[in-house]
C-alpha positions as CSV (number, residue, x, y, z in Angstrom):
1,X,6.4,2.2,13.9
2,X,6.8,5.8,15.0
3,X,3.0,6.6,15.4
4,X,3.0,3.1,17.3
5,X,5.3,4.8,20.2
6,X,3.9,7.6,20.2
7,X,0.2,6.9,20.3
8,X,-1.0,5.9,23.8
9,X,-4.6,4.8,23.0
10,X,-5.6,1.9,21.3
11,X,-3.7,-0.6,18.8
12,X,-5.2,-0.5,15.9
13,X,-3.8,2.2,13.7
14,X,-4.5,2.3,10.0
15,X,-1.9,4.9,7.4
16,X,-2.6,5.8,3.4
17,X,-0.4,6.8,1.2
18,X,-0.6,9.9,-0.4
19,X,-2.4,9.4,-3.2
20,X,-5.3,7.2,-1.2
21,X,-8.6,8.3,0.5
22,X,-8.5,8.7,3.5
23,X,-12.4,8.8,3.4
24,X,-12.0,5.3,1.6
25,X,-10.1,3.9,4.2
26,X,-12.5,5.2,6.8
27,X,-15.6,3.4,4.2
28,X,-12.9,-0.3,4.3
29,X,-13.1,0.1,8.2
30,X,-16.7,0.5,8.8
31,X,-17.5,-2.2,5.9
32,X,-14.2,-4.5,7.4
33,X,-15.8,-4.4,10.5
34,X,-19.5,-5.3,9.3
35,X,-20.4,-1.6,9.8
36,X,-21.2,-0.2,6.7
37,X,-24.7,0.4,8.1
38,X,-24.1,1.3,11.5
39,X,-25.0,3.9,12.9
40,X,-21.9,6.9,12.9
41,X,-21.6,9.8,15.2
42,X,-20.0,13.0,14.0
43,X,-18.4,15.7,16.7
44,X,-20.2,19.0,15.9
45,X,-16.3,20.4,15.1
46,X,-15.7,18.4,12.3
47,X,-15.6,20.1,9.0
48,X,-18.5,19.7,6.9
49,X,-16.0,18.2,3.6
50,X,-14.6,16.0,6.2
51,X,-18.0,14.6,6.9
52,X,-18.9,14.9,3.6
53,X,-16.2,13.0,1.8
54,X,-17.0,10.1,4.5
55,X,-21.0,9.6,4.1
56,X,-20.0,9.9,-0.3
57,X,-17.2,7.0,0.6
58,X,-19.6,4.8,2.7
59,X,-23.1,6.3,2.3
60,X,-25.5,3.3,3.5
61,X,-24.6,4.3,7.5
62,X,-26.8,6.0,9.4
63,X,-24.9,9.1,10.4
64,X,-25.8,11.3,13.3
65,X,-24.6,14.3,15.9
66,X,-22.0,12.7,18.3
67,X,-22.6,16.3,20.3
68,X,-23.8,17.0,23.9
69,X,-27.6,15.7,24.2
70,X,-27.5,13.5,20.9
Protein backbone atom coordinates (compact mmCIF):
# COMPACT_ATOMS: atom_id res chain seq x y z
CA UNK A 1 0.00 0.00 0.00
CA UNK A 2 2.94 2.25 0.75
CA UNK A 3 4.49 2.17 -2.86
CA UNK A 4 0.74 2.86 -3.93
CA UNK A 5 1.01 6.53 -2.16
CA UNK A 6 3.88 7.15 -2.91
CA UNK A 7 4.17 6.31 -6.64
CA UNK A 8 2.60 9.10 -8.79
CA UNK A 9 2.61 7.34 -12.23
CA UNK A 10 0.66 4.69 -13.28
CA UNK A 11 -1.47 1.93 -11.33
CA UNK A 12 -0.22 -1.09 -12.04
CA UNK A 13 2.49 -2.04 -9.63
CA UNK A 14 3.78 -5.57 -9.37
CA UNK A 15 6.20 -6.73 -5.87
CA UNK A 16 8.28 -10.31 -5.36
CA UNK A 17 9.25 -11.67 -2.58
CA UNK A 18 12.68 -12.18 -1.85
CA UNK A 19 13.33 -15.30 -2.98
CA UNK A 20 11.48 -14.66 -6.60
CA UNK A 21 12.86 -13.31 -9.90
CA UNK A 22 12.43 -10.39 -10.54
CA UNK A 23 13.48 -11.13 -14.14
CA UNK A 24 10.61 -13.82 -13.98
CA UNK A 25 8.14 -11.49 -13.02
CA UNK A 26 9.23 -9.13 -15.78
CA UNK A 27 8.97 -12.66 -18.34
CA UNK A 28 4.87 -13.18 -16.47
CA UNK A 29 4.20 -9.48 -17.54
CA UNK A 30 5.38 -9.46 -21.11
CA UNK A 31 3.74 -13.12 -21.61
CA UNK A 32 0.43 -11.84 -19.24
CA UNK A 33 0.06 -9.21 -21.52
CA UNK A 34 0.45 -11.26 -24.91
CA UNK A 35 4.03 -9.79 -25.23
CA UNK A 36 6.36 -12.39 -24.93
CA UNK A 37 7.39 -11.54 -28.52
CA UNK A 38 7.19 -8.03 -28.68
CA UNK A 39 9.47 -6.05 -29.40
CA UNK A 40 11.52 -4.53 -25.85
CA UNK A 41 13.49 -1.48 -25.65
CA UNK A 42 16.41 -1.29 -23.29
CA UNK A 43 17.81 2.34 -21.85
CA UNK A 44 21.53 2.33 -22.84
CA UNK A 45 22.18 2.71 -18.66
CA UNK A 46 20.84 -0.42 -17.73
CA UNK A 47 23.35 -2.88 -16.62
CA UNK A 48 24.22 -5.46 -18.88
CA UNK A 49 23.10 -8.58 -16.02
CA UNK A 50 19.95 -6.61 -15.68
CA UNK A 51 19.34 -7.02 -19.30
CA UNK A 52 20.71 -10.18 -19.35
CA UNK A 53 18.70 -11.93 -16.62
CA UNK A 54 15.52 -10.47 -18.64
CA UNK A 55 16.12 -11.72 -22.44
CA UNK A 56 17.33 -15.58 -20.34
CA UNK A 57 13.70 -15.16 -18.43
CA UNK A 58 11.68 -14.28 -21.56
CA UNK A 59 14.02 -14.78 -24.54
CA UNK A 60 11.46 -15.07 -27.68
CA UNK A 61 11.10 -10.85 -27.65
CA UNK A 62 12.79 -9.01 -29.89
CA UNK A 63 14.92 -6.76 -27.79
CA UNK A 64 16.48 -3.48 -28.94
CA UNK A 65 18.19 0.10 -27.85
CA UNK A 66 15.51 2.33 -26.29
CA UNK A 67 18.50 5.19 -26.68
CA UNK A 68 18.43 8.50 -28.57
CA UNK A 69 18.11 7.71 -32.45
CA UNK A 70 16.87 3.93 -32.00
Amino acid sequence: MRARELIRIGRDIRIWQEDDSPYQKIAEILNGGGASSARVGIDGSVRFFVFDRVRTAAPKADYVSAGDGA
